[in-house]
C-alpha positions in Angstrom: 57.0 136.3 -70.4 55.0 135.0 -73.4 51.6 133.6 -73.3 52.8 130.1 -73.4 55.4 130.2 -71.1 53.0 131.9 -68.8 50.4 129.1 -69.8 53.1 126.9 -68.3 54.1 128.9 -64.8 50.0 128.7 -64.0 50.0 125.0 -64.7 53.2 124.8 -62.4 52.0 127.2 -59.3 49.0 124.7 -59.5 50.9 121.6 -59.2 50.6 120.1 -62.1 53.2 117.6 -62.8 53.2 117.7 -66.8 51.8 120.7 -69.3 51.7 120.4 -73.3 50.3 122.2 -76.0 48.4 120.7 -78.7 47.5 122.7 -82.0 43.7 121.2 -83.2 45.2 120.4 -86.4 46.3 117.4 -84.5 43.0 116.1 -83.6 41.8 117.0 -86.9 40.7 113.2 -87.2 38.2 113.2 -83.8 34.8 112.1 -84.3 32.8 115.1 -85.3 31.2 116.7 -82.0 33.9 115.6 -80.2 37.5 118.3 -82.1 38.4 121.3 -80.5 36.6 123.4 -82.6 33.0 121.8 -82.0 33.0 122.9 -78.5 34.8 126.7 -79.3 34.4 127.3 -83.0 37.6 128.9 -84.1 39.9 127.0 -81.4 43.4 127.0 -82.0 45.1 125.2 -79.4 44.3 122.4 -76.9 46.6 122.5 -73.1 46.5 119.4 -71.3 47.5 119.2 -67.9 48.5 116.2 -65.9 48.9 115.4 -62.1 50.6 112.4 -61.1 48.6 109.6 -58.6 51.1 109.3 -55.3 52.7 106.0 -54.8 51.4 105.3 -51.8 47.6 105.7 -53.0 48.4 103.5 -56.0 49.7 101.0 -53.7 46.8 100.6 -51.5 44.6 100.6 -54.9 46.4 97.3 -55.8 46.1 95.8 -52.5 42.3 96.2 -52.8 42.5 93.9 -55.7 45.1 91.5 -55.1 44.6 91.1 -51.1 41.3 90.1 -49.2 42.4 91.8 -45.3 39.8 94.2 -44.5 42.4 97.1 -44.3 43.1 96.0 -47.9 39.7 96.0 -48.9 38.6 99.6 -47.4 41.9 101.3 -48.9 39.7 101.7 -52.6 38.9 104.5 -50.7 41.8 105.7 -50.0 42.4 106.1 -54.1 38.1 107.4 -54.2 39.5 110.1 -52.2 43.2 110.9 -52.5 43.8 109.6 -56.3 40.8 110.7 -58.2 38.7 113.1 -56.4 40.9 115.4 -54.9 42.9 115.4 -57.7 39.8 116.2 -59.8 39.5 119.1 -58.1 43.4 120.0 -58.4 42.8 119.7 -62.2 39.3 121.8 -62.5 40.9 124.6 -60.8 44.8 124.5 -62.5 42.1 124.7 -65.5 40.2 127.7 -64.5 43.5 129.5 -63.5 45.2 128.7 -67.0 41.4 129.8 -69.0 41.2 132.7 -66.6 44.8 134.1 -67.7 44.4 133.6 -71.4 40.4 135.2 -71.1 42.6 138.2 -69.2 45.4 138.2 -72.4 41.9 138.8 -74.3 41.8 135.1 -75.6 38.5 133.1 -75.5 39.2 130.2 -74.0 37.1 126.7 -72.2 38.0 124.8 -70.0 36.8 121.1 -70.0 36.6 119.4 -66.7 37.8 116.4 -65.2 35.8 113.2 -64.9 33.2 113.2 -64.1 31.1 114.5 -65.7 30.0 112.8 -68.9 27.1 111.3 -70.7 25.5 108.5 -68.6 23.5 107.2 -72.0 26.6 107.1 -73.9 29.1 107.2 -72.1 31.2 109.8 -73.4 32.9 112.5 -72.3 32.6 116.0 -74.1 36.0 115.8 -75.1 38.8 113.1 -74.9 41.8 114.6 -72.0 43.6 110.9 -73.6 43.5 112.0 -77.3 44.4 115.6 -76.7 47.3 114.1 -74.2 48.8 112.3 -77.1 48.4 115.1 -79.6 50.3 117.6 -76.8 53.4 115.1 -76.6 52.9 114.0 -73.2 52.6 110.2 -74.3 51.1 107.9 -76.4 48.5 105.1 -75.9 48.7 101.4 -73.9 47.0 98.7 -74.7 44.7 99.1 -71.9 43.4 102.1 -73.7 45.1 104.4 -71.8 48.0 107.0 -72.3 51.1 106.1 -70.8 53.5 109.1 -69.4 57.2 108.5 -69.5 58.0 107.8 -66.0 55.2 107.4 -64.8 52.8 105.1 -67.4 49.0 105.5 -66.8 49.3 106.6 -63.2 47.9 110.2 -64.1 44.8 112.2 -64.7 44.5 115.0 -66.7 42.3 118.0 -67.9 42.4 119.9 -71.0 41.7 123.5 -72.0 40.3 124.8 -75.4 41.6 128.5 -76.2 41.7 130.7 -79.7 45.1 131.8 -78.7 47.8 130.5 -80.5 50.1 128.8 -78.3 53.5 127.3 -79.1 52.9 123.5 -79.7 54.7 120.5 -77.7 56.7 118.6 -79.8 54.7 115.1 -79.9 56.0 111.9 -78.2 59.1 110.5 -79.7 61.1 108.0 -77.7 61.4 105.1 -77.2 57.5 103.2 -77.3 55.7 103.1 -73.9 53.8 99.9 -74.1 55.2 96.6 -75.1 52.0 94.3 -74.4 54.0 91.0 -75.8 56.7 91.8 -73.0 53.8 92.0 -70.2 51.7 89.8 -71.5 49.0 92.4 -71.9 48.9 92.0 -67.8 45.7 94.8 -68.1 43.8 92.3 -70.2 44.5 89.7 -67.6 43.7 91.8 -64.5 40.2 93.0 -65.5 37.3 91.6 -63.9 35.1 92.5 -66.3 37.0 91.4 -69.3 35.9 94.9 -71.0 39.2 94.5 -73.0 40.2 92.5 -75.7 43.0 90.1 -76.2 43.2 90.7 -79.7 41.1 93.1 -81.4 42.7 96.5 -81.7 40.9 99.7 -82.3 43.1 102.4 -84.6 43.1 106.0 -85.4 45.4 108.5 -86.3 46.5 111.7 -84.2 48.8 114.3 -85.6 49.6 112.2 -88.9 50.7 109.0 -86.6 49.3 106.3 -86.3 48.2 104.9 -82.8 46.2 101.5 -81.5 45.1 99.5 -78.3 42.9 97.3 -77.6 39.4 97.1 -78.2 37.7 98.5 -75.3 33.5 98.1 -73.9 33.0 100.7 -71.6 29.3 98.9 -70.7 31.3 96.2 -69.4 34.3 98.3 -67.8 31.1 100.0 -65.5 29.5 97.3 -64.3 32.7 96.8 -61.9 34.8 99.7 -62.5 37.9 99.4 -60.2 41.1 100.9 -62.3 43.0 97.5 -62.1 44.5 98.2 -65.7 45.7 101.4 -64.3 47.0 100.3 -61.7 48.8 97.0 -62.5 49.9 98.7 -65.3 54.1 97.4 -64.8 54.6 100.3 -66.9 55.3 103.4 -64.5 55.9 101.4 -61.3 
């Protein structure tokens, strides 16, 4: 088996749902700090692994927002626990078994965790799991910011691990486009409390030599009430 399709079967015994491969080239346009080969000098690739919420815990997310009952209510919870932190954990460990084999193959290799945690000043990450989804082919961006998954939209958290091995790279994303905010009516700018995202601004960027927008985002604002209604009224995904 080579390393990439071993890369793969780790990602898979750990129940990951989707695994890509993204060569740092692609992200050659990250702010500086922030590319592959800021946090391991010499990086060659970037995996990004992705594990998809369950249906019934983004169910009882949306009922927290759209219903008042007190069962309604209590079931943010529900997500707290079964659609973020658990699958934090999943993610942390699917990362240290993937960094673990490729350190083994004699490959140098980080893994970068899930959220949390990031910088509580800036609010920032050490490195973007969105931006290195896009550059592995497993998406592309929303207008809520987010990547959207074929299938499945923004209903999925992800990890990513920075290696010197050189893996085989995931084509990127080319079907048919994810988002179509005019078709929705940008339905996450309408559903957040905070109104962290804009109507009409769009932030752009390039990853991989395409180019990529959504809307302009303030992540002060997003925090003052974060709930993950634009993930989860996303109409993209189910």
């Amino acid at each position: 088996m080579d390393l990439t399709a071993q890369v793969r079967d780790v990602a898979q015994q750990h129940e990951m749902d989707y695994v890509g491969v993204a060569p740092v080239e692609r992200l050659a346009q990250a702010p500086p700090g922030w590319r592959p080969g800021d946090i391991l000098p010499g990086a060659a690739s970037v995996i990004v692994m992705g594990i998809r919420i369950g249906a019934g815990v983004r169910q009882m997310q949306a009922r927290s927002r759209l219903e008042s009952t007190p069962t309604a209510k209590l079931g943010i919870w529900v997500y707290q626990v079964f659609g973020y932190n658990i699958l934090n954990d999943k993610l942390n460990l699917a990362a240290y078994a993937v960094a673990k084999a490729l350190g083994g193959a004699g490959h140098m290799t980080v893994p970068t965790p899930a959220s949390p945690p990031y910088d509580t000043k800036e609010l920032v990450g050490i490195f973007s799991h969105r931006h290195a989804a896009v550059a592995a082919g497993l998406g592309e961006f929303g207008w809520n910011k987010m990547v959207l998954f074929p299938g499945a939209g923004p209903k999925v958290r992800m990890i990513s691990v920075i290696t010197l091995a050189e893996l085989e790279p995931s084509p990127m994303y080319e079907g048919p486009p994810l988002c179509d905010p005019v078709a929705c009516g940008k339905a996450c700018v309408k559903v957040c409390p905070t109104r962290s995202l804009s109507d009409t601004v769009k932030a752009r960027f390039s990853i991989g030599g395409k180019a990529f927008e959504h809307g302009e985002f303030d992540k002060r604002r997003c925090l003052s009430a974060p709930c993950g209604a634009c993930l989860m009224l996303c109409p993209v995904g189910g």
